[in-house]
C-alpha positions in Angstrom: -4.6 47.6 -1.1 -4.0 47.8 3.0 -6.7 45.1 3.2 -4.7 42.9 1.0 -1.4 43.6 3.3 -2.9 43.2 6.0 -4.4 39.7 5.2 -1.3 38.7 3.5 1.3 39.5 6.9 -1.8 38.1 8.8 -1.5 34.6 7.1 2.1 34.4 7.1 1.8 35.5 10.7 -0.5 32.7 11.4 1.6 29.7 9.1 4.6 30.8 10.9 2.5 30.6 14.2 1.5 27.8 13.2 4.3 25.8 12.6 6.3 27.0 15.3 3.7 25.5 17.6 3.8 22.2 15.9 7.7 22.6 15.5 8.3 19.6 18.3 5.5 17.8 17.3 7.0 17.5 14.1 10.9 17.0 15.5 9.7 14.1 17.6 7.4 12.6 14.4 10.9 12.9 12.2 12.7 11.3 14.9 10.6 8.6 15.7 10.0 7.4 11.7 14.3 7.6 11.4 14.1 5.3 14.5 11.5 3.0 12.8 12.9 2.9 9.6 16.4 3.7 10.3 18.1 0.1 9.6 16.1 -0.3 6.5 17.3 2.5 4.3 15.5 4.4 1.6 13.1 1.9 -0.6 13.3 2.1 -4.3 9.7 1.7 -5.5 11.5 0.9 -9.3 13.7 -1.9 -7.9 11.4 -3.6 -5.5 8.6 -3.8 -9.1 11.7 -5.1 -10.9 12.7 -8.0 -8.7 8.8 -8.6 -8.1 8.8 -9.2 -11.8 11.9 -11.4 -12.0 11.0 -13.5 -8.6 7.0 -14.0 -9.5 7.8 -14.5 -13.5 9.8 -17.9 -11.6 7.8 -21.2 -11.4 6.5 -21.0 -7.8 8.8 -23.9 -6.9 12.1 -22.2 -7.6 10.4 -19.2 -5.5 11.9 -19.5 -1.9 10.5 -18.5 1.5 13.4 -16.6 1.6 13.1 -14.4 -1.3 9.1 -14.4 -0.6 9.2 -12.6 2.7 11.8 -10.5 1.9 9.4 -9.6 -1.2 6.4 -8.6 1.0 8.5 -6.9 3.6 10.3 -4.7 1.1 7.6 -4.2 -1.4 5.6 -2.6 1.9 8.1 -0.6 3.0 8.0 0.5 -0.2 4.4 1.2 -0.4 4.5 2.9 2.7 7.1 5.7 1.8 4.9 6.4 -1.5 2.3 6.4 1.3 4.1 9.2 3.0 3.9 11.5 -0.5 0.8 10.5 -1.3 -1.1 11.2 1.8 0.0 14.9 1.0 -1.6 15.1 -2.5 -4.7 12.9 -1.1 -5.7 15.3 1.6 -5.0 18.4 -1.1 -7.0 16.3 -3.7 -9.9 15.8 -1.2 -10.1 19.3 -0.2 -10.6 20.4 -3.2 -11.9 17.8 -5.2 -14.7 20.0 -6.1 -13.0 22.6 -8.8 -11.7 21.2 -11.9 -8.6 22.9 -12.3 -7.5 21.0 -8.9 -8.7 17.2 -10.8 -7.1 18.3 -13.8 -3.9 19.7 -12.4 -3.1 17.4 -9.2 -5.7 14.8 -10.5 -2.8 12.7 -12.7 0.2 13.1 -10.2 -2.4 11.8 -7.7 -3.4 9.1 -9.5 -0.2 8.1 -10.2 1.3 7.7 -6.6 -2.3 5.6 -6.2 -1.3 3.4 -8.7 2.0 3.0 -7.7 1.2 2.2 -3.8 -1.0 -0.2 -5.1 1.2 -2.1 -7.3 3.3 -2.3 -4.5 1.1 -3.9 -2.3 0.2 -6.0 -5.4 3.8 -7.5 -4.9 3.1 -7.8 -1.3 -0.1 -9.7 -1.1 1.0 -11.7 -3.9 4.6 -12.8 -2.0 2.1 -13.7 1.3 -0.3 -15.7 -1.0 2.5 -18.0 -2.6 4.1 -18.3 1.1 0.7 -19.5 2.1 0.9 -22.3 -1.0 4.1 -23.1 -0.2 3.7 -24.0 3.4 -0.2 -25.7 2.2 2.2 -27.4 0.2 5.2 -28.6 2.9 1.9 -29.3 5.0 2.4 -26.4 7.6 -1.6 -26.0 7.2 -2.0 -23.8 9.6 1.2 -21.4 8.5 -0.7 -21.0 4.7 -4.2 -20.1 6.3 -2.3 -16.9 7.8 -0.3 -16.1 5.1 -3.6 -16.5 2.9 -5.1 -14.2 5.6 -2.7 -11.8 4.9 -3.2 -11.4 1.2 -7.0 -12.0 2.0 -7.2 -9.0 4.6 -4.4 -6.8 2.8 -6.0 -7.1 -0.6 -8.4 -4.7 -2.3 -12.3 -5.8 -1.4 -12.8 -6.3 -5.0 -11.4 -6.2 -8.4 -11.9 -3.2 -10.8 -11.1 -6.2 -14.2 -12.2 -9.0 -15.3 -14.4 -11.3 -13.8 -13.4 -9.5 -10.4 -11.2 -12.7 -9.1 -8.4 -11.2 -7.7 -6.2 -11.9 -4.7 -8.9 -11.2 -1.9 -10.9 -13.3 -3.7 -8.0 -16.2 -4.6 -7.0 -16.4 -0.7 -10.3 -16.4 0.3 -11.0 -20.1 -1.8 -7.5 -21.2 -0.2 -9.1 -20.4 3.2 -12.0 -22.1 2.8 -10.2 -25.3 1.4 -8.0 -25.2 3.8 -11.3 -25.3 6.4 -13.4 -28.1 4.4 -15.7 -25.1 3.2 -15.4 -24.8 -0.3 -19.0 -24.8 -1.1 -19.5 -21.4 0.7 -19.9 -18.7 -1.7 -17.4 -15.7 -2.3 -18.5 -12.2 -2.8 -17.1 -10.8 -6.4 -18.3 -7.3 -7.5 -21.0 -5.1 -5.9 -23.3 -5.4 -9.1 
């Protein structure tokens, strides 16, 4: 029983320590993310999925450049406050990945701040991709290779659906076209 005591006022001793070491560390961390993202506000993952849905169910004509950047800028704020959660459950997840009551407990919240991060950067990558064919389109060439670059570069590597053709692999063939190498193949899947 004094063992148990003992080890129990020993760890709070040592969190306590612990913290009040990294106390400024994590005062001049908080300060410095209210300074980045002071003029911003607080994102709202729901919202920014339900104007993604409204601006891309629009034929890409009536979608403006406008309303397209302000799409990838919001939807990765977004995805970068989920980020902030889910790093948390991530690190806790990969600790203990091992015992099942740790995948079958934290597993599904998890997953779900995965899911929703991704579908965020979904909206993202697909709001640079359409800026890219809008400027191929206005012939600002160069302009759409980047924007295609950044829906290339931020997209997953490769699709977990369907013939594995997603957004990495969409800008990829815009790239290429856009360079006059078209015939080069694209990787899909590993296999």
């Amino acid at each position: 029983m004094y063992k148990f005591i003992i080890v129990a006022i020993s760890i709070f001793v040592l969190s306590s320590t612990s913290y009040a070491d990294g106390k400024e560390d994590y005062e001049k961390a908080r300060l410095e993310q209210i300074k980045k993202w002071g003029g911003e506000g607080i994102p709202k993952p729901e919202k920014v999925a339900a104007d993604a849905k409204s601006l891309f169910s629009k034929p890409l004509a009536e979608q403006t450049e406008e309303e397209l950047k302000k799409m990838a800028k919001t939807a990765n704020i977004s995805a970068n406050f989920v980020g902030y959660i889910l790093e948390e459950y991530s690190s806790y997840y990969s600790d203990n990945y091992r015992y099942d009551f740790i995948q079958e407990k934290v597993g599904p919240y998890h997953d779900k701040y995965v899911q929703l991060s991704n579908d965020l950067k979904d909206y993202r990558n697909k709001a640079y991709f359409n800026l890219g064919k809008k400027m191929k389109e206005s012939g600002k060439e160069l302009e759409a290779f980047f924007y295609y670059k950044d829906a290339f570069s931020l997209a997953s590597f490769t699709e977990s659906e369907g013939e594995h053709k997603g957004m990495r692999y969409l800008a990829e063939q815009e790239m290429k076209a856009l360079m006059g190498i078209s015939e080069m193949g694209s990787f899909v899947y590993w296999k």
